[in-house]
DSSP file (Angstrom, degrees, kcal/mol; ACC not computed):
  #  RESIDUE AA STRUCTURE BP1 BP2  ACC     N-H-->O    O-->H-N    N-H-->O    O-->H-N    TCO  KAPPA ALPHA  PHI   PSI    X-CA   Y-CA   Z-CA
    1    1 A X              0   0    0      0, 0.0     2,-0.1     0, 0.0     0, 0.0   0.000 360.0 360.0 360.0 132.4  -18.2  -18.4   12.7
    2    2 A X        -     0   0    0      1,-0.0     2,-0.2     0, 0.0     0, 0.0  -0.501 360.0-130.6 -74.4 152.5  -16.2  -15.6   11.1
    3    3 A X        -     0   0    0     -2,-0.1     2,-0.4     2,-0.0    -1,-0.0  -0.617  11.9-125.6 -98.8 158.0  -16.5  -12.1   12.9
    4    4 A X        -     0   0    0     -2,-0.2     2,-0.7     0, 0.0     0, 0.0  -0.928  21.1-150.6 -99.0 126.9  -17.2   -8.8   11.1
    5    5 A X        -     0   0    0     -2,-0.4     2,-0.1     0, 0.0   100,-0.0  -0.905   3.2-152.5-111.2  97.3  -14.6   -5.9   11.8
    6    6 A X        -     0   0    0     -2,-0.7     2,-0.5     2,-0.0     0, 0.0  -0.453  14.7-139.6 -58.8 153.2  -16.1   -3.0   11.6
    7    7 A X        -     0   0    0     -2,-0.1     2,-0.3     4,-0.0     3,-0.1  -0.839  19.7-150.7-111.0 160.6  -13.0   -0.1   10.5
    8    8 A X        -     0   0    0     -2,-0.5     3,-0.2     1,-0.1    -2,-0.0  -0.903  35.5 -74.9-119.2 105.3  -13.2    2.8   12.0
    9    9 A X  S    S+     0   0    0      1,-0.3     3,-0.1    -2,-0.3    -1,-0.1   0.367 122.6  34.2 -73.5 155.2  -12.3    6.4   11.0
   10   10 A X  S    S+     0   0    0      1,-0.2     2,-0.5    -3,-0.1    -1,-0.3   0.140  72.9 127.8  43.6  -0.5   -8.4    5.5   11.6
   11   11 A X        -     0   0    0     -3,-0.2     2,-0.5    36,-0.1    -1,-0.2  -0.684  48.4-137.6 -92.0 149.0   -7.6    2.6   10.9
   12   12 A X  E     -A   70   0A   0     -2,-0.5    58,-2.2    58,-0.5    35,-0.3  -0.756  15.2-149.9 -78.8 109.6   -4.7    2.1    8.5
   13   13 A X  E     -AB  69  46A   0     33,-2.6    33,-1.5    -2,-0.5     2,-0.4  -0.481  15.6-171.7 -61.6 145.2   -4.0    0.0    5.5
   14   14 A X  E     -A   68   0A   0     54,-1.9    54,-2.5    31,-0.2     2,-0.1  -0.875   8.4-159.8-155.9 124.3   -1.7   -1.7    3.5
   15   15 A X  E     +A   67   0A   0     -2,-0.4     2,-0.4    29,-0.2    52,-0.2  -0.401  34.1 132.2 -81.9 157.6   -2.0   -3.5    0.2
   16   16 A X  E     -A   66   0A   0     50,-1.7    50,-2.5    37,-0.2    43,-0.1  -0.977  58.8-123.3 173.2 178.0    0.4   -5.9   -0.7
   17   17 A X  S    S+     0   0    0     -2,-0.4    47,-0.2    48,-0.3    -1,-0.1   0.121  75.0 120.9-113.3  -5.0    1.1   -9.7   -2.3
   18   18 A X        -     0   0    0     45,-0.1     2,-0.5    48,-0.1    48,-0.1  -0.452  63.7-142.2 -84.9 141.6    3.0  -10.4    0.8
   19   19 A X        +     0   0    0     46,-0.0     2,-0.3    47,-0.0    -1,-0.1  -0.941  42.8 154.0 -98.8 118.9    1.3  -13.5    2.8
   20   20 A X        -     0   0    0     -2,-0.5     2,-0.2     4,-0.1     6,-0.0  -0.738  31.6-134.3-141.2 149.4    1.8  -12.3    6.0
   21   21 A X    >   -     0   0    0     -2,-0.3     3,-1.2     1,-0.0    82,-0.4  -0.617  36.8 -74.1-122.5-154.6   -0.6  -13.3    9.4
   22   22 A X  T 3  S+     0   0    0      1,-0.3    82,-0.2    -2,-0.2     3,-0.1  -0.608 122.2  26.2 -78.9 133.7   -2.2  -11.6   12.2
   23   23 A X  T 3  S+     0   0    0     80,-5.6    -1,-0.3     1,-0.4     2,-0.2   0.548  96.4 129.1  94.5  -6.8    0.6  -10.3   15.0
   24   24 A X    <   -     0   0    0     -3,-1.2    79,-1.9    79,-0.4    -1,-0.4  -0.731  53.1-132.1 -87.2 155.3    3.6  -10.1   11.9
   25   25 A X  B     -C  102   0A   0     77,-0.2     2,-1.3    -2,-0.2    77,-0.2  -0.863   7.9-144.6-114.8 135.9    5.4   -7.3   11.5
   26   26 A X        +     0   0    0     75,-6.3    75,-0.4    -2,-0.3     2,-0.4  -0.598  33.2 161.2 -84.5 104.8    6.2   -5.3    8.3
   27   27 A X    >   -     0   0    0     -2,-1.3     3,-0.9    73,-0.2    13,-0.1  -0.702  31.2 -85.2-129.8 179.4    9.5   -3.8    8.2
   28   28 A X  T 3  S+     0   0    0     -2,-0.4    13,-0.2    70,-0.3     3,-0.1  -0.116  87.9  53.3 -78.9 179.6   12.1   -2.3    6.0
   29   29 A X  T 3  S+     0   0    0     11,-2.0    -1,-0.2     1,-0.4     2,-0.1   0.140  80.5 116.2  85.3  -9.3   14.7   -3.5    4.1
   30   30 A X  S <  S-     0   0    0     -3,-0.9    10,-2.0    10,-0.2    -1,-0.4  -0.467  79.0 -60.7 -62.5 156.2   12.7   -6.0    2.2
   31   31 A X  B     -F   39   0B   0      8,-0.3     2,-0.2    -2,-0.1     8,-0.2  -0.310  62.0-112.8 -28.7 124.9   11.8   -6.1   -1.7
   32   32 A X        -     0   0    0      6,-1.4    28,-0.2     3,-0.9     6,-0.1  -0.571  17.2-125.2 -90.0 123.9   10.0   -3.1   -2.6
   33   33 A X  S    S+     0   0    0     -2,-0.2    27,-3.4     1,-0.1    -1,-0.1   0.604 106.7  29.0   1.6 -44.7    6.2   -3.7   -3.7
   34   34 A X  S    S+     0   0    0      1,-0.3     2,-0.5    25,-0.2    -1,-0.1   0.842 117.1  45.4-130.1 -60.9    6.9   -1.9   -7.0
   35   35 A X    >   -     0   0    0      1,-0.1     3,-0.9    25,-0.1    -3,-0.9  -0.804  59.7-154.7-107.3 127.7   10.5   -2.2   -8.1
   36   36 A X  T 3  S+     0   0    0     -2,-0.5    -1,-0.1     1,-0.2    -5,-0.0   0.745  93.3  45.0 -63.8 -33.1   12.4   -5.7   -8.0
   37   37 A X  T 3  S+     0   0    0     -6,-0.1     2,-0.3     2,-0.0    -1,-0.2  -0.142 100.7  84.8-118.9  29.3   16.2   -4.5   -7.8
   38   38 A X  S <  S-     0   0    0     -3,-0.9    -6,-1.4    -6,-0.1     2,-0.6  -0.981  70.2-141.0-140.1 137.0   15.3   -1.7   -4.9
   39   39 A X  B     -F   31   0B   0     -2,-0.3    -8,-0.3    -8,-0.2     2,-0.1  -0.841  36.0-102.1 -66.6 107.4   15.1   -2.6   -1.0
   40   40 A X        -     0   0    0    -10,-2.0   -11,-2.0    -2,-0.6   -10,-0.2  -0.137  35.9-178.2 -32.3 101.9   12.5   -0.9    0.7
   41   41 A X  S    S+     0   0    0      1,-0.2     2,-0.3   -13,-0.2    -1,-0.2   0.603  76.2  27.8 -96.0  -8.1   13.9    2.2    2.8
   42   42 A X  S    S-     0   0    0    -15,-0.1     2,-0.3    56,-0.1    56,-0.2  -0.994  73.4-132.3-156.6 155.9    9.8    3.1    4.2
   43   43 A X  B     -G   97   0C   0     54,-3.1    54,-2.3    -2,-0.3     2,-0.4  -0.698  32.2-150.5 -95.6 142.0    7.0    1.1    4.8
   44   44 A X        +     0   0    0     -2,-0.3     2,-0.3    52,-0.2   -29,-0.2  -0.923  25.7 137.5-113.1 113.1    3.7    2.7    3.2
   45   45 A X        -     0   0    0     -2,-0.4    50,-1.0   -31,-0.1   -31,-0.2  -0.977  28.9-127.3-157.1-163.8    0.0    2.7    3.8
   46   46 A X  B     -BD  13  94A   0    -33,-1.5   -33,-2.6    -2,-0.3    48,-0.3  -0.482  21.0-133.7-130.2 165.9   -3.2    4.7    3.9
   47   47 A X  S    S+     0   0    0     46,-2.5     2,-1.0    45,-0.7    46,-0.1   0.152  93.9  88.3-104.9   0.5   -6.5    5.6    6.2
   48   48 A X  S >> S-     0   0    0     45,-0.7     4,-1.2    44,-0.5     3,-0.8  -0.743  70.3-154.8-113.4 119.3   -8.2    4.9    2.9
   49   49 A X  H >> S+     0   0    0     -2,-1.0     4,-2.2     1,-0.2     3,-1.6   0.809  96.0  54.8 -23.7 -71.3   -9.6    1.3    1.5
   50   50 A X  H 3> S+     0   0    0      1,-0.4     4,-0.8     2,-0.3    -1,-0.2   0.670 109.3  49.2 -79.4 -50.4   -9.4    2.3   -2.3
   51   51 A X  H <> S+     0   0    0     -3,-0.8     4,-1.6     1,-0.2    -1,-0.4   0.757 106.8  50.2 -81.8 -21.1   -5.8    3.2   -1.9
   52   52 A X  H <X S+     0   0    0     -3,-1.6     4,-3.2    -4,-1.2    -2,-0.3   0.919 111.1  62.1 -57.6 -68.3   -4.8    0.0   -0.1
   53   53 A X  H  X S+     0   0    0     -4,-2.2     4,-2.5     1,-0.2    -2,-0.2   0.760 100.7  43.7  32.5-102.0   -6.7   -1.2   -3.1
   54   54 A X  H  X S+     0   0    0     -4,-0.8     4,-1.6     2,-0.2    -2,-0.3   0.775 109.3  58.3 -78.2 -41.8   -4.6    0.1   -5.5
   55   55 A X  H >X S+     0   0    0     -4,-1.6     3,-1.7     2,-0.2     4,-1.2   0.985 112.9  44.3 -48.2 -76.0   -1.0   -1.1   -3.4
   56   56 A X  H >< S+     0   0    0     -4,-3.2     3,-0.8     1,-0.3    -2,-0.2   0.871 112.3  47.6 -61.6 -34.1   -2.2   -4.5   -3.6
   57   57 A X  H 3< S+     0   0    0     -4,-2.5    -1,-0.3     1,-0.3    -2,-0.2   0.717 123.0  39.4 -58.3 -26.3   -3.5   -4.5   -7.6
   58   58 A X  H << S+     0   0    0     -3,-1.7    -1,-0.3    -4,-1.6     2,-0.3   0.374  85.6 114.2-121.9  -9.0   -0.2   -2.9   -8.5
   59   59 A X    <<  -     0   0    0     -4,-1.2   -25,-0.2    -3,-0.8   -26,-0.1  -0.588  68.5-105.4 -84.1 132.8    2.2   -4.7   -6.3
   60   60 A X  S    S+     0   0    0    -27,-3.4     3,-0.3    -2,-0.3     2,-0.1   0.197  78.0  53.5 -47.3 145.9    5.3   -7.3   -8.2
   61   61 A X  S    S-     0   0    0      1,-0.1   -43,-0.0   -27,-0.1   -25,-0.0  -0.380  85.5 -96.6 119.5 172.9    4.9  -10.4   -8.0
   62   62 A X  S    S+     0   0    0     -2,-0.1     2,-0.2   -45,-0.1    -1,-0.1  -0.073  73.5 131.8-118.7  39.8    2.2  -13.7   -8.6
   63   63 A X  S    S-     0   0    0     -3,-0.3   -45,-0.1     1,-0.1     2,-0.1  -0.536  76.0 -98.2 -62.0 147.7    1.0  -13.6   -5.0
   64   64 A X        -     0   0    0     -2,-0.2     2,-0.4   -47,-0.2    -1,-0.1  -0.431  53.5-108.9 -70.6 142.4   -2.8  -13.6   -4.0
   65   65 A X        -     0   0    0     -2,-0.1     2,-0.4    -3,-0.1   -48,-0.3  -0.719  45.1-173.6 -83.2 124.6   -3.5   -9.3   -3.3
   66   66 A X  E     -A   16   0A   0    -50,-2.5   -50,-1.7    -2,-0.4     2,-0.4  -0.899  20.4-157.7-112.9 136.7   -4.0   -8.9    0.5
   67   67 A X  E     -A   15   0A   0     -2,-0.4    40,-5.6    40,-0.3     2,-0.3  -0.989  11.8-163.1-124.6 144.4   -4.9   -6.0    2.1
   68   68 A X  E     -AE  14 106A   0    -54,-2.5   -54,-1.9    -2,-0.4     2,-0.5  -0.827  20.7-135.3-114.6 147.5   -3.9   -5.7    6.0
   69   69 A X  E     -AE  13 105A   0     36,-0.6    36,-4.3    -2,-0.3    35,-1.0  -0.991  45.4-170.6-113.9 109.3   -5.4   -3.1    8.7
   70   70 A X  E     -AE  12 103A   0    -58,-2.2     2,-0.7    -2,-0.5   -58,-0.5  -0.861  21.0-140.5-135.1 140.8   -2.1   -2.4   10.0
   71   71 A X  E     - E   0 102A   0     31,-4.3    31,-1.9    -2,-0.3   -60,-0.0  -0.825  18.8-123.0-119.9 127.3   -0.9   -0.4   13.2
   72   72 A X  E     - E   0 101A   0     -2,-0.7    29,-0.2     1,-0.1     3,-0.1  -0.036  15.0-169.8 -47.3 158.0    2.2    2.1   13.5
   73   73 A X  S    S+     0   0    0     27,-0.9     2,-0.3     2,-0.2    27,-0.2   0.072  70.7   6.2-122.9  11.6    4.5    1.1   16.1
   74   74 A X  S    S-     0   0    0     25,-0.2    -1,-0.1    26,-0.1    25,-0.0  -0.921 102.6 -34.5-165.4-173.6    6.5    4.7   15.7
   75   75 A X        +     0   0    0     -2,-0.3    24,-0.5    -3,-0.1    23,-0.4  -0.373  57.3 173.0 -44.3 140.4    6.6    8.4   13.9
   76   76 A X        -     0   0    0     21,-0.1     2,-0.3    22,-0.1    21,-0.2  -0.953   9.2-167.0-121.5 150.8    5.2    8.3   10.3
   77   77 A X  E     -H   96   0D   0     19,-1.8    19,-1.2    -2,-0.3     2,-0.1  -0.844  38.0 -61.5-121.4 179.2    4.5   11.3    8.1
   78   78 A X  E     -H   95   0D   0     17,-0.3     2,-0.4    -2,-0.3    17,-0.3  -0.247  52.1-103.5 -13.5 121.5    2.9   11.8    5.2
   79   79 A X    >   -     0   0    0     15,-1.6     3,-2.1     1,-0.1    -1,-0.1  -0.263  29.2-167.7 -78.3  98.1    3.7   10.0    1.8
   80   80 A X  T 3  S+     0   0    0     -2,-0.4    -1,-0.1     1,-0.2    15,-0.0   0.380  80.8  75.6-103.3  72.6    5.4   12.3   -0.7
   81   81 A X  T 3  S+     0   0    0      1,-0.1    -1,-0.2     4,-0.1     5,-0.1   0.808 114.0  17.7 -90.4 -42.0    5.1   10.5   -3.2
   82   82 A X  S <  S+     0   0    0     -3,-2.1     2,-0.4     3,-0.1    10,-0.3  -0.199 107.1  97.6-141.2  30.8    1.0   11.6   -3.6
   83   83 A X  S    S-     0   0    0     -5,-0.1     2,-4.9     7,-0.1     3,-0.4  -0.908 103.4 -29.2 -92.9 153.2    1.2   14.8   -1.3
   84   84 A X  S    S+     0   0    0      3,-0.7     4,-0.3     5,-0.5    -4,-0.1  -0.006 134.1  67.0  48.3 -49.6    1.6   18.3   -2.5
   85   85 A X  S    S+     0   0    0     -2,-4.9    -1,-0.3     2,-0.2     3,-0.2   0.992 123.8   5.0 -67.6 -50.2    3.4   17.0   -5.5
   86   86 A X  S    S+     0   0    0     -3,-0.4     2,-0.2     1,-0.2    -2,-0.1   0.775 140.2  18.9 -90.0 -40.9    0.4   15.0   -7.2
   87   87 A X  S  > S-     0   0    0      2,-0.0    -3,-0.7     5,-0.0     4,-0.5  -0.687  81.4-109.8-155.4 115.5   -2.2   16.0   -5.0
   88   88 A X  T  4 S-     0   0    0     -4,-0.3     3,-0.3    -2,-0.2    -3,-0.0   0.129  86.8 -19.5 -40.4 131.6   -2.8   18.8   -2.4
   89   89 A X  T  4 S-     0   0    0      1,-0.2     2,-0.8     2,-0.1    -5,-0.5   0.150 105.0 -65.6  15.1-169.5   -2.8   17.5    1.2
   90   90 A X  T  4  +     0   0    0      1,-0.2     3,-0.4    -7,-0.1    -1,-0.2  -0.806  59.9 164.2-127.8  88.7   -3.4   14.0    1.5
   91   91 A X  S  < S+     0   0    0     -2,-0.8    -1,-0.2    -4,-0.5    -8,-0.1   0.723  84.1  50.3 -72.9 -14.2   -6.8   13.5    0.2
   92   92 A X  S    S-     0   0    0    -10,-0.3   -45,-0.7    -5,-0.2   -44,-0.5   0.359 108.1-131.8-104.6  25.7   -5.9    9.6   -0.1
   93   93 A X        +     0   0    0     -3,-0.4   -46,-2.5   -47,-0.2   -45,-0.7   0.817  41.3 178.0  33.0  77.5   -4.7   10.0    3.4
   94   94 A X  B     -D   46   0A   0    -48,-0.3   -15,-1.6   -12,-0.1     2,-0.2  -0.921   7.5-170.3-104.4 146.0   -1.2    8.1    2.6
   95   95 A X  E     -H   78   0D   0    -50,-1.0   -17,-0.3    -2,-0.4     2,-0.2  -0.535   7.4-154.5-125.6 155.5    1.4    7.7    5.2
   96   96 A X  E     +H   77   0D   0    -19,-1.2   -19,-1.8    -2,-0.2     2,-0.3  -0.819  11.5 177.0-125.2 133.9    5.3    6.4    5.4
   97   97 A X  B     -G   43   0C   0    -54,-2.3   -54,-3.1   -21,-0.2   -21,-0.1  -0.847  41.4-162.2-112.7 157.9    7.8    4.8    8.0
   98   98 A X  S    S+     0   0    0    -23,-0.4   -70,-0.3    -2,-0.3     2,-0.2   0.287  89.0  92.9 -97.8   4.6   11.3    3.4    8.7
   99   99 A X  S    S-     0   0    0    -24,-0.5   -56,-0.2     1,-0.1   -25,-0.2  -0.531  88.4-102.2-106.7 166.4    9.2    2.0   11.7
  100  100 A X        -     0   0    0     -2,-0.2   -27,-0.9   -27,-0.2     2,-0.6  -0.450  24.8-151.9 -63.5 142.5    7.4   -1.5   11.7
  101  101 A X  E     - E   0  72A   0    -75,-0.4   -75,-6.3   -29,-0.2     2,-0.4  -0.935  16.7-146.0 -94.1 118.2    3.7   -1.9   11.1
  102  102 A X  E     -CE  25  71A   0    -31,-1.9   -31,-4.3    -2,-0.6     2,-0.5  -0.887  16.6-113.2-103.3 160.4    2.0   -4.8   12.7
  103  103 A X  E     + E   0  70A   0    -79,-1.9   -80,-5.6   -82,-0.4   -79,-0.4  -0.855  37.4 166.1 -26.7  75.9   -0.3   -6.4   11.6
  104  104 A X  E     -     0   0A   0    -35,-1.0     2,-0.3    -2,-0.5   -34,-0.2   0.882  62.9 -14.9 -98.5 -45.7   -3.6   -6.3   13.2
  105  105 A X  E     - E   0  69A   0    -36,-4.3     2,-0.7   -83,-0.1   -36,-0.6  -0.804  60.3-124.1-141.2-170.3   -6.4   -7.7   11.0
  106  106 A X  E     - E   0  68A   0     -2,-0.3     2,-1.1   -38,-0.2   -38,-0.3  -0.934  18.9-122.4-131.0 155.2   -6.8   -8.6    7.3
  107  107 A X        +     0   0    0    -40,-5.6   -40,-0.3    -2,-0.7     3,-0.2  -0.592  31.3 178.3 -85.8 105.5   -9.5   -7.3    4.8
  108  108 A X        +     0   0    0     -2,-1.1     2,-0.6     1,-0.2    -1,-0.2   0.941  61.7  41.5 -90.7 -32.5  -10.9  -10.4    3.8
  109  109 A X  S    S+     0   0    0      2,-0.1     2,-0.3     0, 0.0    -1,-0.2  -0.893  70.1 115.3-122.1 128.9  -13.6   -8.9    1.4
  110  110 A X        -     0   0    0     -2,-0.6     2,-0.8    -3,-0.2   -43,-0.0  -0.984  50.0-111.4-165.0 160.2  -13.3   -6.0   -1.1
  111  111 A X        -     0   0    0     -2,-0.3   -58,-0.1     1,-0.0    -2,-0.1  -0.864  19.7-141.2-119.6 119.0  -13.4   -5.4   -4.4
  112  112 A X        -     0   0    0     -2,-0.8     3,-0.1     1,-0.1   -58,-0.0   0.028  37.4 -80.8 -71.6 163.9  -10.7   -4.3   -7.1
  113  113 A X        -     0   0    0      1,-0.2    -1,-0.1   -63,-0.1     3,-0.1   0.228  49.6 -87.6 -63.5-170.9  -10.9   -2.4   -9.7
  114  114 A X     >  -     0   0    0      1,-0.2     4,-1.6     4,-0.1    -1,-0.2  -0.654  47.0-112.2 -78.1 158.5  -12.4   -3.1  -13.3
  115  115 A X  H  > S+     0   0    0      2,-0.2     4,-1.0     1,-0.2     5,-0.3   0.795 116.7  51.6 -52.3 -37.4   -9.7   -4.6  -15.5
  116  116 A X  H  > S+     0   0    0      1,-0.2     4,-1.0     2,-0.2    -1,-0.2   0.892 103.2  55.1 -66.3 -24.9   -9.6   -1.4  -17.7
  117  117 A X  H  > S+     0   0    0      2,-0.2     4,-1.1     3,-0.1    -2,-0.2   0.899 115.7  42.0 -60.7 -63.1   -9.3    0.6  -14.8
  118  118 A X  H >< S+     0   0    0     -4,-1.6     3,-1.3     2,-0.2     4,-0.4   0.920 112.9  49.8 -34.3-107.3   -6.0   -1.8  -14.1
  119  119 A X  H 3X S+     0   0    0     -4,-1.0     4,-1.1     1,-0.3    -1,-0.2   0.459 110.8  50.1 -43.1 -46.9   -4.8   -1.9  -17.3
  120  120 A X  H >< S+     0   0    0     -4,-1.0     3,-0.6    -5,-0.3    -1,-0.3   0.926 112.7  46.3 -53.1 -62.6   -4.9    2.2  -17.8
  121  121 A X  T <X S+     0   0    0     -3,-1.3     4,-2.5    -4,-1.1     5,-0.3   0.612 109.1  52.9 -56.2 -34.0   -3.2    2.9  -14.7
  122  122 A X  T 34 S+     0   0    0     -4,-0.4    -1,-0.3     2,-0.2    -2,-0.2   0.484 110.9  48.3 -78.5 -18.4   -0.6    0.5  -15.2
  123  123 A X  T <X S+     0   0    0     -4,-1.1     4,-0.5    -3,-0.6    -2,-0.2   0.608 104.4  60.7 -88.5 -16.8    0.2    1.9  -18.7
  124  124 A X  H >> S+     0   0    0     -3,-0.2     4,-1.8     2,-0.2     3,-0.9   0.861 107.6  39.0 -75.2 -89.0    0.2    4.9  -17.3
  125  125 A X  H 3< S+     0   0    0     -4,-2.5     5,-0.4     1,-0.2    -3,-0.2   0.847 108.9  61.5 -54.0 -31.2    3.2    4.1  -15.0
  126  126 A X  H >> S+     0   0    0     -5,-0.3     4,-2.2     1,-0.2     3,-0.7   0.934 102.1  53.8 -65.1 -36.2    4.9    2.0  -17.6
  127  127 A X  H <X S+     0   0    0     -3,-0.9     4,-2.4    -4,-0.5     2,-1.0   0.969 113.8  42.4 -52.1 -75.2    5.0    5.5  -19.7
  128  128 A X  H 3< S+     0   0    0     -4,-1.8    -1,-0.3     2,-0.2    -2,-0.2   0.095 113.7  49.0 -72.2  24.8    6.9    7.4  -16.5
  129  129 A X  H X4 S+     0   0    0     -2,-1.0     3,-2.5    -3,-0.7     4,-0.2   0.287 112.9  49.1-118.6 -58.3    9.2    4.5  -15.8
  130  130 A X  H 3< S+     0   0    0     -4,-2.2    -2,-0.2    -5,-0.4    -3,-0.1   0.912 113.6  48.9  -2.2 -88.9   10.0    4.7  -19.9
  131  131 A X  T 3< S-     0   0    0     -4,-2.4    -1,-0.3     1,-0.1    -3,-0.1   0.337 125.0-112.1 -35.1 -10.5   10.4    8.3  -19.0
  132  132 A X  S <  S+     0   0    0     -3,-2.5     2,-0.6     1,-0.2    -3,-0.1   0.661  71.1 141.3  22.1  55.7   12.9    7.5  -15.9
  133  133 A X        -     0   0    0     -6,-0.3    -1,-0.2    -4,-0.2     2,-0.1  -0.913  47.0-144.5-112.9 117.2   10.2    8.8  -13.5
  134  134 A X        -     0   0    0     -2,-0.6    -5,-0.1     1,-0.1     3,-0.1  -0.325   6.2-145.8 -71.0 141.0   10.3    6.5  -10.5
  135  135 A X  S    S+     0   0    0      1,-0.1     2,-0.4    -2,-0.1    -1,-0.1   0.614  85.8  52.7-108.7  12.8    6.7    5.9   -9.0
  136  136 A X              0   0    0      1,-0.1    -1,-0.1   -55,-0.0    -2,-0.1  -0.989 360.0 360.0-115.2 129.0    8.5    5.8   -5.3
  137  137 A X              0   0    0     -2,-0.4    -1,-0.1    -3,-0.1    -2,-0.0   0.611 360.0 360.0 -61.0 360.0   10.5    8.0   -3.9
C-alpha cells in the first residue's frame, strides 16, 4: 500500500528529467536542466509545486518529468534569476545552491500544464535565447 505525504509549508522542490531515487544527492557540476553545452554551477528549486512544475516541463532532454521534495544540506539564497529582476521578492519562493540537495521523497501525482500553456512559454524563451538572453544566470 502506497503512503500519502502530506507537504508541508517548507518543503522544497525540484523539477527535473533526471531519474534519480530516494536518499541521492543532487549536486553541481552536472548538465544544466536548460542548456546542453553549460555545467551547472547552482542547484535550483522552489517552496512552490507549480514552479517545480514548470522545471520539470521545461527541462532538456526525453526523460519522464519528475518532481523531487528535496532537502538543503547547506546556505542557499534566493534565485536571481526570478527575484527582483522579474518579480519582486520571491513570490514563487525560488531558491539556489553550490550545496547538494538530497533527495527526500518524490511527487508522484501532479499535474502539468495545458499544452498551449507549454507551447507559449517555450516560445517565449526561444524569442530571449534568439535575442542572447540566457534564461539562467
Amino acid at each position: 500500500m502506497e503512503e500519502n505525504i502530506i507537504f508541508s509549508p517548507g518543503s522544497f522542490f525540484h523539477g527535473t528529467k533526471a531519474n534519480l531515487k530516494i536518499g541521492d544527492f543532487l549536486t553541481i557540476g552536472f548538465p544544466s536542466n536548460y542548456e546542453t553545452d553549460r555545467k551547472a554551477k547552482y542547484l535550483y528549486f522552489t517552496g512552490t509545486l507549480d514552479a517545480a512544475i514548470w522545471g520539470a516541463e521545461l527541462a532538456m532532454g526525453n526523460g519522464n518529468q519528475h518532481i523531487y521534495v528535496v532537502e538543503p544540506t547547506g546556505e542557499f539564497e534566493d534565485d536571481p534569476n526570478v527575484t527582483d529582476k522579474k518579480f519582486p521578492g520571491n513570490p514563487t519562493k525560488s531558491y539556489r545552491t553550490k550545496q547538494p540537495l538530497k533527495i527526500v521523497a518524490e511527487v508522484v501525482e501532479w499535474k502539468g500544464h495545458t499544452p498551449e500553456v507549454l507551447q507559449n512559454i517555450k516560445d517565449h524563451l526561444k524569442k530571449l535565447e534568439d535575442m542572447g538572453i540566457k534564461a539562467i544566470e
